[in-house]
N, C-alpha and C positions, 0 to 999 in steps of 0.2 A: 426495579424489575430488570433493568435490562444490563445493570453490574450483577446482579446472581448470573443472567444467562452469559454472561462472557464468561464471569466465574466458572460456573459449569461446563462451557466450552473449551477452556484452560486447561481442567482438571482431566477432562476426556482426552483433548491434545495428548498431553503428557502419560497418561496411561496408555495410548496406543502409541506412542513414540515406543515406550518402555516395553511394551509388547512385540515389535517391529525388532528393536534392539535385540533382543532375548532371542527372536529366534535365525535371525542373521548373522550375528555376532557382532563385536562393538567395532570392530576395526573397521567391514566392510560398512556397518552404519554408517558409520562416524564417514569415512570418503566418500560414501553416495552421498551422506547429506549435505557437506563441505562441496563438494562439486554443481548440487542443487545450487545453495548459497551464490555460488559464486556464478551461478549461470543468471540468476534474476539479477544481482550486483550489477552484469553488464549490459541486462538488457535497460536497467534503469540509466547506467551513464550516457547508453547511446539514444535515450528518449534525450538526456539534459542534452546532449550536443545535438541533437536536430533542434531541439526548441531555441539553444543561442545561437544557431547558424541561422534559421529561421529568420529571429530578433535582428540579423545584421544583414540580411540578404531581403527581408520584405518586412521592413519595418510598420507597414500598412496594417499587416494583417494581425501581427502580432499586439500592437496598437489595441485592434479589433476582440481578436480577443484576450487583452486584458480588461478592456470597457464588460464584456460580457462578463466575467468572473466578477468581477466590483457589482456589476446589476445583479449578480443571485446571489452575492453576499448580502448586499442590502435589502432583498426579499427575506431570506432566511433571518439576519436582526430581525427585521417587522415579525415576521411568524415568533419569532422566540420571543421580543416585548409584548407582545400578546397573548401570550400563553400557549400559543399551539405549536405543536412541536411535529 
C-alpha cells in the first residue's frame, strides 16, 4: 500500500515538475531549482557542524541524546518484531 502511494506521489512530482518547466522555461527552471538544491545542501551542512561542535563543546548532552535515539530504536524493533507497524 504505501510503495503504490509513493509511486503515485513520484509520478505527480514529476508531472508537475514537467508542467512548472514548460511554462517557465528550462533554463530559468533548471537555476531556480539548482539554487533551491543548493540552499537545503547548506542548511543541512550547517545542522552537521552544530551537532559536531555540539559533540565537542558538551559532550553530556550529546551523550544524552544519543542514549534517547538508541531507546526509540529499540522501541520501534519491538513494534516491528511484533507486527505492529
Amino acid at each position: 500500500m504505501s510503495f503504490l502511494l509513493t509511486e503515485e506521489l513520484k509520478t505527480t512530482a514529476v508531472e508537475l515538475q514537467d508542467l512548472i518547466q514548460a511554462k517557465v522555461g528550462v533554463r530559468k527552471f533548471s537555476t531556480t531549482y539548482n539554487q533551491i538544491r543548493q540552499s537545503v545542501l547548506e542548511v543541512r551542512r550547517g545542522r552537521k557542524v552544530a551537532k559536531v561542535l555540539q559533540m565537542t563543546t558538551n559532550p553530556g548532552a550529546a551523550a544524552k541524546r544519543k542514549i534517547q535515539r538508541n531507546v526509540i530504536k529499540k522501541g520501534s524493533r519491538k513494534r516491528k518484531e511484533r507486527g505492529f507497524l
